[in-house]
N, C-alpha and C positions, 0 to 999 in steps of 0.2 A: 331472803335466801332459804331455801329449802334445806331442811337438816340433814347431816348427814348418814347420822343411823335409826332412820326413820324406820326402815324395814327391820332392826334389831332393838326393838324396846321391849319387847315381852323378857325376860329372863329364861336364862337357857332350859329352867327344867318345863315350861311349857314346851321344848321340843320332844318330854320325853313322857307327855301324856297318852292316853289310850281312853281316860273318863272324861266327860267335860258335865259342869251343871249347868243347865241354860233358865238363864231370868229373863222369863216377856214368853208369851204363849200366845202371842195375837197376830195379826199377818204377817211380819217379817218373819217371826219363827215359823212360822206354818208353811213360809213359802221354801225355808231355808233347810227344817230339820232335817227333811230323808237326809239330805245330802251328807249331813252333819254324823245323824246316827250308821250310813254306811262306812264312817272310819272311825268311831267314836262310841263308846258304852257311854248312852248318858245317866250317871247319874241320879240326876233329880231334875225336874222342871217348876219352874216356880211363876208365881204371875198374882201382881193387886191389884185384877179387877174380880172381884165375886161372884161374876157371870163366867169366869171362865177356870177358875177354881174348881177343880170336881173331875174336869176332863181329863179324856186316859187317851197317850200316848205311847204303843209299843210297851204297855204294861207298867207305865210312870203314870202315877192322878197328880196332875198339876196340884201344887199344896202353896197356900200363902205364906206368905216369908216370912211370919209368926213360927208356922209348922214346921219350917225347913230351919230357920238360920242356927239350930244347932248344931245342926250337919253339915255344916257350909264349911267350917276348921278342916285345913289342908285340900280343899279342889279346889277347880280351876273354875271359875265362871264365866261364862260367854255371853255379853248380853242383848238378846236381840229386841230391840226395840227401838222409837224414835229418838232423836237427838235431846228432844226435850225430859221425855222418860227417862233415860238414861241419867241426867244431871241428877233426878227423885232419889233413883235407886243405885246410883254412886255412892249418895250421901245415905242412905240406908246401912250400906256396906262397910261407909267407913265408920260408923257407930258403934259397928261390933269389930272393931279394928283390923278390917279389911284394906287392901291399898291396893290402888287403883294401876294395871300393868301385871303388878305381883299377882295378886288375887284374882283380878278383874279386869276384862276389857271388853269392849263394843265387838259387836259381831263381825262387823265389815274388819276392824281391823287384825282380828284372830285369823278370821281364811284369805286374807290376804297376807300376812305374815307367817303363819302355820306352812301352808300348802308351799309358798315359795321356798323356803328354808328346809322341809323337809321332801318337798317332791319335786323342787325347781318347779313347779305348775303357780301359771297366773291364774286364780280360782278366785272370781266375784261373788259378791251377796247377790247381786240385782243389778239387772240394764233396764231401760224403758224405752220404748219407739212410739213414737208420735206419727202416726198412717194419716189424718187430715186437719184440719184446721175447723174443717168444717160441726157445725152443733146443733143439738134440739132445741139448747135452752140459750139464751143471751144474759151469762151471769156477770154482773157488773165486776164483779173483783176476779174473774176466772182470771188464774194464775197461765192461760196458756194464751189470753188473747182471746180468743174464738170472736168474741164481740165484736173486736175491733178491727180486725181483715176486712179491707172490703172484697168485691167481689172477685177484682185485680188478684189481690192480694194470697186470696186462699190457694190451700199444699192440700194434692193430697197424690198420698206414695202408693203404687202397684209392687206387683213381690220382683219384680226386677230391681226395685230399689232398695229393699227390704233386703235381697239377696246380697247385693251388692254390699249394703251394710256390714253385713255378717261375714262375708268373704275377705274385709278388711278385719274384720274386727278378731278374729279368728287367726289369724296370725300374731298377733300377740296374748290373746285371750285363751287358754285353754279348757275354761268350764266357767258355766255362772249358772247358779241355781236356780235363778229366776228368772224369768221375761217376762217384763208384762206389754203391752199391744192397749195404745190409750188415741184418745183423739184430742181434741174435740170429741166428739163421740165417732166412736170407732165403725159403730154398725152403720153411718153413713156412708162410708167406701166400698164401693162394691168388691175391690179387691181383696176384703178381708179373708176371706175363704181361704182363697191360693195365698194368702202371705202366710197365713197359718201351715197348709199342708206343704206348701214347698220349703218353709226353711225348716220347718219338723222331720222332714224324709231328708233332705241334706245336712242340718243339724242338730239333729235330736237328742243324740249321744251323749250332747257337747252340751247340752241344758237341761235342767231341773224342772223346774215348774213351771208353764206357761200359763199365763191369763188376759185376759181382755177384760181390762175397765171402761163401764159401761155406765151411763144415770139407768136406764133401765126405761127410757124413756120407748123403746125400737123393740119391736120383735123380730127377733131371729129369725131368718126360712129355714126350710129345710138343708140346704149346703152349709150352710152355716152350722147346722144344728148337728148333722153326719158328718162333719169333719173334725168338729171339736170334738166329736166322741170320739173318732177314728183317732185323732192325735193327745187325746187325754187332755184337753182345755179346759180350764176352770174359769169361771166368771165370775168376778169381783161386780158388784151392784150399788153405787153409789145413791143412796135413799137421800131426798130432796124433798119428801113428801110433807114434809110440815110446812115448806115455805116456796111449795111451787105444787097444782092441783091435780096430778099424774097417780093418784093409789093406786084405783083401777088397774091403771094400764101396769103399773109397777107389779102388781099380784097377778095380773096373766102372764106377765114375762117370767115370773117365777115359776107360778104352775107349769109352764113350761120349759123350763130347763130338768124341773122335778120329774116330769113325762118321759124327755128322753135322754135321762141319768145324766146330765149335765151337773158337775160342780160347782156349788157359787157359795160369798159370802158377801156380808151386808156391810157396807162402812154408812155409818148414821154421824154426822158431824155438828157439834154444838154451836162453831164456830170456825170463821176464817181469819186467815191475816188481809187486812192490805199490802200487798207487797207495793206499795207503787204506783198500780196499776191509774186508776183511776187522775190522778195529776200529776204522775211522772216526777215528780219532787227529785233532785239529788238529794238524798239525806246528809247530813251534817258533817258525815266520816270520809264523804267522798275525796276528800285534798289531804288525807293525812293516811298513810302505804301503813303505818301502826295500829290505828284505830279500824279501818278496812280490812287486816286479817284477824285480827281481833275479833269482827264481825261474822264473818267467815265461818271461824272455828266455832262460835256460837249459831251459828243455822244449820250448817256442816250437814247438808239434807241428806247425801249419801244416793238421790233419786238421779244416777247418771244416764245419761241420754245418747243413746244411739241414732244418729238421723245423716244424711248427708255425706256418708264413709265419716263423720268426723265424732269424736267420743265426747262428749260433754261432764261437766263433773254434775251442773243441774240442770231440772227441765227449765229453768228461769236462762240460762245459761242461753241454750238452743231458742227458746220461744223470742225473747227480747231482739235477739240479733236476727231473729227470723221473721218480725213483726219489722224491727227496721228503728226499733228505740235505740239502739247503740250497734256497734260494733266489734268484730272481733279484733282482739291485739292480740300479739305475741304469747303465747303460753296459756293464752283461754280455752284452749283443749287439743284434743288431741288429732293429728289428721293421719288420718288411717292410711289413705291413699300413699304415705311419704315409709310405711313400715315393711320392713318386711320379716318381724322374726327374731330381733337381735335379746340379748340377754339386757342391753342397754336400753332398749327399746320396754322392754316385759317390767324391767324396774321400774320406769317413768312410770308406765300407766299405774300400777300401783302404788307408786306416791301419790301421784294424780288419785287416785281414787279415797286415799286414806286424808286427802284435804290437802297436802299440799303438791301444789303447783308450783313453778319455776320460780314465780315470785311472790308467792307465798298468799294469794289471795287470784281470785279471777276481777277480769274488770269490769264482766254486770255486777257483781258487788257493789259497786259503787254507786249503780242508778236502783237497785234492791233492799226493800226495808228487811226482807230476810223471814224465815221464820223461828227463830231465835228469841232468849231471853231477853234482846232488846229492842225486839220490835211489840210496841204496846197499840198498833193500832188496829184493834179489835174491831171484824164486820160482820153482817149477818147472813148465814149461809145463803148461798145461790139467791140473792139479792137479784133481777132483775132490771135491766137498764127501759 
C-alpha cells in the first residue's frame, strides 16, 4: 500500500527555503541545475569525483565534501545524483550528523515535493522516450533489448507519436527539466529531426534541457545538425571504445558537433548490470510483494519513460513489456490517454515517480535483477553477442 504522506516528508521549513546546497555535479545536476538556480540561490555545490572538483557554476567552484562540510550546518541539501551514489553520500552526511529528509533529500524527490506544495506544479527531474528499437551495436546485456527484436518486432516512433506522448503527458505534468531522446540508437530514425523541432516549438517552455543519447557510433547530417542548434540540443555520447573498434569514427562525431557548436558530454562506463536480460531468470524475490519492493526502493532508477501516451516509472518497465518478456498489470504505470488534469491525477503521477506505486512495487520487478545494492551480477560493457 502506498503511504499516505508520501508528498509531506520533507519538514515544513523546507517550504520556507530560497538557498539549497546541491551534492552531485555530474549529469543529473547538469541537466537539472538552471532550473534549480531559477528559484533557488544556491549555496554551494559539492561533488567526489576529482575530475569534476574545480568546475565553476554561476560563480560556485564545485569543492569536495572535505572543503564544504563545514558549511553544510543549517542548509538544505538536494542531492542529485544516482540511486547508488546517493546511499555513499547519505552515509557521508550522516557522519557529521546530518538526517536524511531533515537535512537531506534525493533530487527527484525535493522538485517533486517542493514545486507541488508550494506552486501546486507537478515539476520532474527527468522523462526519457525511446524513438527506435533499432542499433549499431548488438550488446548482449543492452538494457533495452535492441538485440533481441527481431525484424517483426522493431518500434520506431515519428513526431506524431512523440507529439502525442507529450500532449498526454502535459496534462498532468507541468515542467520537467529534462528530456532525453535515446533508442536503440536514436540517429537511426529518420524522424529524429522533426521530433526534436516539433515538440521543442509546442513544448519548449515546458522543458529544461533536451538531449539525445547517442554511442556516437552515426554521424549527424546536416538537419540534424541545424536543428539541434536551432532548438539548443545537447548530445550526451556514450564511449564504448575500449570494448567495441569505433575511436575514429567516435572523434569525428565529436569534431563535429565542436564545428557546429553542438553541446555534448562523454559517459565512459566501467561496467554493467545483468539485469536479466540474457536468461530471463525470475530472481528469487519474485513470490514474496515484501522482498519485491524492497528491491524496488533499492534500484529506484528514477529513469521514467514516456512511450506509448503511457508514463513508465523505468525504462526496464516499457522495454520488457515492449519486447513481450512480461506484461503489464494493474498499477505498472501510468495511461495518460485515461487523464485529464485532475489534482487526484497530478498526485498519483508523483507518487508514481517518487517510487511508489499503488502497490508499492511494479511488476517487471519481479522478472528484473535491478540495478541496486543487490544485484551483484557484474558484466562487461557493450559485450557483443
Amino acid at each position: 500500500m502506498i503511504e499516505k504522506n508520501i508528498l509531506s516528508r520533507l519538514p515544513e521549513d523546507w517550504n520556507e527555503i530560497n538557498e539549497i546546497v546541491i551534492y552531485g555535479f555530474g549529469r543529473t545536476a547538469v541537466r537539472n541545475i538552471d532550473k534549480l538556480a531559477e528559484d533557488f540561490h544556491i549555496a554551494l555545490i559539492i561533488d567526489n569525483n576529482p575530475a569534476i572538483c574545480g568546475k565553476e557554476y554561476g560563480g560556485n567552484v564545485v569543492q569536495t565534501f572535505e572543503q564544504a562540510k563545514e558549511n553544510l550546518r543549517g542548509k538544505k541539501i538536494v542531492i542529485a545524483t544516482s540511486s547508488v551514489a546517493y546511499m555513499d553520500i547519505a552515509k557521508q552526511l550522516r557522519a557529521i550528523g546530518l538526517e536524511e529528509n531533515k537535512d537531506f533529500c534525493r533530487l527527484k524527490d525535493f522538485m517533486a515535493e517542493w514545486y507541488w506544495k508550494n506552486r501546486q506544479q507537478v515539476c520532474l527531474s527527468q522523462t526519457f522516450s525511446s524513438i527506435t528499437s533499432r542499433c549499431t551495436f548488438r550488446c548482449k546485456y543492452c538494457n533495452f533489448f535492441a538485440p533481441y527484436f527481431s525484424e517483426d518486432e522493431h518500434y520506431d516512433y515519428d513526431e506524431k507519436d512523440i507529439l502525442k506522448d507529450f500532449e498526454a503527458y502535459f496534462k498532468v505534468v507541468d515542467y520537467v527539466a529534462s528530456w532525453s531522446i535515446m533508442g536503440g540508437e536514436p540517429l537511426i530514425n529518420k524522424h529524429l529531426p522533426q521530433i526534436i523541432k516539433s515538440v521543442y516549438e509546442k513544448f519548449g517552455k515546458r522543458i529544461g534541457y533536451i538531449q539525445v543519447i547517442s554511442n556516437g557510433s552515426l554521424m549527424p547530417d546536416k538537419e540534424l545538425l541545424d536543428i539541434m542548434k536551432e532548438c539548443k540540443v545537447k548530445m550526451r555520447l556514450s564511449d564504448y571504445t575500449h570494448a567495441l573498434p569505433y575511436a575514429k569514427k567516435l572523434e569525428e562525431v565529436k569534431k563535429c558537433l565542436e564545428d557546429n557548436e553542438i553541446a555534448y558530454d562523454m559517459s565512459v562506463y566501467e561496467q554493467w548490470f545483468d539485469l536479466g536480460i540474457s536468461t530471463m531468470e525470475i530472481p528469487d524475490f519474485s513470490n514474496c510483494e515484501a522482498d519485491t519492493t524492497r528491491h524496488m526502493r533499492l534500484c529506484a532508477t528514477g529513469c521514467h519513460q514516456l512511450n506509448d501516451e503511457r508514463f513508465y516509472f523505468c525504462g526496464q518497465g516499457f522495454a520488457r513489456t515492449k519486447k513481450g518478456f512480461c506484461s503489464l498489470q494493474e498499477g505498472d504505470c501510468i495511461d495518460l490517454t485515461k487523464c485529464t488534469g485532475t489534482i487526484e491525477e497530478k498526485e498519483a503521477i508523483l507518487k508514481f515517480c517518487m517510487g511508489f506505486p499503488p502497490k508499492g512495487y511494479i511488476s517487471v520487478c519481479r522478472t528484473c535483477y535491478g540495478m541496486g545494492s543487490d544485484n551483484d551480477r557484474i558484466v562487461g560493457v557493450a559485450e557483443q553477442m
